[in-house]
N, C-alpha and C positions, 0 to 999 in steps of 0.2 A: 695110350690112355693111362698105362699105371704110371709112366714118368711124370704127368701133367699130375696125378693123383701123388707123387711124391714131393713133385714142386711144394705143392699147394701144403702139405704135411710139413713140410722143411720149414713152409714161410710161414705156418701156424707155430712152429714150435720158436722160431727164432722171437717173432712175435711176443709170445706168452713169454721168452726168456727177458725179452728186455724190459717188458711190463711188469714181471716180477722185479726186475733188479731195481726199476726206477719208485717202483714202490717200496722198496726195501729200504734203499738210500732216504728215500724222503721221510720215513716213519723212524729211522734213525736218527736222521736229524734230529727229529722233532722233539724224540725223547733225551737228546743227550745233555747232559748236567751244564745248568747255567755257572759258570766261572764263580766264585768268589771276591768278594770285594779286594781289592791290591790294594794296601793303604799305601804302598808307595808313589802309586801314580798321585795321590793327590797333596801331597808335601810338598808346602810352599808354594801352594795356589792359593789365589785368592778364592774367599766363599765365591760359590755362586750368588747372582741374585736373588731371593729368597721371599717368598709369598707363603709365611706363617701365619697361621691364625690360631686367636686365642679359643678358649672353651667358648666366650662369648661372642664369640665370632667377628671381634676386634683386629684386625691387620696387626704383626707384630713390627714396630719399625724398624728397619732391613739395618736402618746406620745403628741400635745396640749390639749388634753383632761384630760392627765393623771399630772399633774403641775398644783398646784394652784387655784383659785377658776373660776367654769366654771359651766355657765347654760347654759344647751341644751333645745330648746324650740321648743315641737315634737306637728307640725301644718302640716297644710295641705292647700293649696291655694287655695282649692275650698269648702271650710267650713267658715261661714259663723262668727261664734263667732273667728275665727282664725282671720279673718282679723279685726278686732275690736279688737283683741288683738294684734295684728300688733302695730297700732296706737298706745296706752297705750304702748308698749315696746319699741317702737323709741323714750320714752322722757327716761324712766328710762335704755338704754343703755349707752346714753352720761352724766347720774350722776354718773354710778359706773363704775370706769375707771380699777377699781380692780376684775372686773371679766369681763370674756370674754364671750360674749352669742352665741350660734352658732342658727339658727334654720334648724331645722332636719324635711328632709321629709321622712317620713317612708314605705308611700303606693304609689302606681302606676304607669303610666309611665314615666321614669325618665326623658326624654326628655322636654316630655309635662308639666309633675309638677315642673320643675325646672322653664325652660322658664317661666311658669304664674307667681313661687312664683317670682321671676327674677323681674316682673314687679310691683310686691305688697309691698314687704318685705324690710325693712330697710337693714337689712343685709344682705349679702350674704349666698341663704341658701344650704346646704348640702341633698344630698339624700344619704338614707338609702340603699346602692346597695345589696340586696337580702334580706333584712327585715332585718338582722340579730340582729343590736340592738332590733325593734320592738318585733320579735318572741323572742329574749333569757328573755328580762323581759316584758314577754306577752302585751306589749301596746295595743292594741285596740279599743281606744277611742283618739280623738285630742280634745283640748290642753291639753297639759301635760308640765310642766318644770321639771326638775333634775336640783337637786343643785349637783355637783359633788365639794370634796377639793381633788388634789389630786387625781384622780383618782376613788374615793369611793364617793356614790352614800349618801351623807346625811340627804335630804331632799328632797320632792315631793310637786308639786301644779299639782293638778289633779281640775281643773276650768277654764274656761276662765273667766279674769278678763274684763268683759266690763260695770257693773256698778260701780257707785262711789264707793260703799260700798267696793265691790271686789278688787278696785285699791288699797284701802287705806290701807287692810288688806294684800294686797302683797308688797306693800311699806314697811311694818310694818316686814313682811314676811322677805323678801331684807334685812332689818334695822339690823337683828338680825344674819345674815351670818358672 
């Protein structure tokens, strides 16, 4: 009797042990830090396909993107260094007449994120209608710019420019497109 009462104790605790662990493991998972955008994986790819839409809810046509020199500049209007780079990008749009900057909102309610960026944003900005730029070159963090020539994806600024320091070296950045 007490060995069958041991059994039964062993195969309870082994039990509980590995119930624990597999819970442990999985809550790990779950919580562990999503990766950061690599701006290298996406140098010299072409854009993905792109389903932008405007404030008024106008399709953006996918071939302006694919012509000549264009920065997409993927913010968010309720981010805080985005709107500090707002500012800094409203002087350096009207010096370079030779590329055309879109700002792209890649997360949330499209209604609601247009209408704020609407109120912030030098530009007119574009949403991301079902992430698809975001998720095909994994974005997950705002600010980000794409220097696109062309179509093809040549360069990244993965920083919000909002100290001197930062402006001058994306000036310098800009200078060299």
């Amino acid at each position: 009797m007490r060995t069958k009462a041991l059994r039964i104790g062993a195969i309870l605790i082994v039990v509980f042990g590995v119930s624990f662990f597999c819970f442990y493991k999985r809550a790990k998972k779950k919580n562990a830090p999503t990766p950061l955008f690599v701006a290298s994986k996406v140098i010299n790819q072409r854009l993905p396909k792109t389903n932008l839409v405007s404030i008024s809810g106008q399709p953006l046509d996918d071939e302006k993107l694919r012509h000549g020199k264009v920065i997409l500049a993927i913010m968010m209007p309720d981010c805080g260094p985005c709107d500090q780079e707002n500012e800094f990008l409203k002087t350096i749009v009207d010096s370079r007449k030779d590329v055309r900057f879109f700002y792209v909102i890649p997360f949330g309610n499209k209604n609601a994120v247009l209408k704020l960026a609407q109120s912030k944003y030098a530009l007119d900005p574009v949403y991301d209608n079902g992430s698809n730029v975001a998720k095909t070159l994994e974005i997950n963090q705002v600010p980000i710019k794409l220097f696109l020539e062309d179509g093809i994806i040549r360069r990244t600024w993965v920083d919000a420019t909002v100290t001197s320091e930062k402006q001058t070296e994306f000036k310098d950045w800009l200078r060299d497109l």
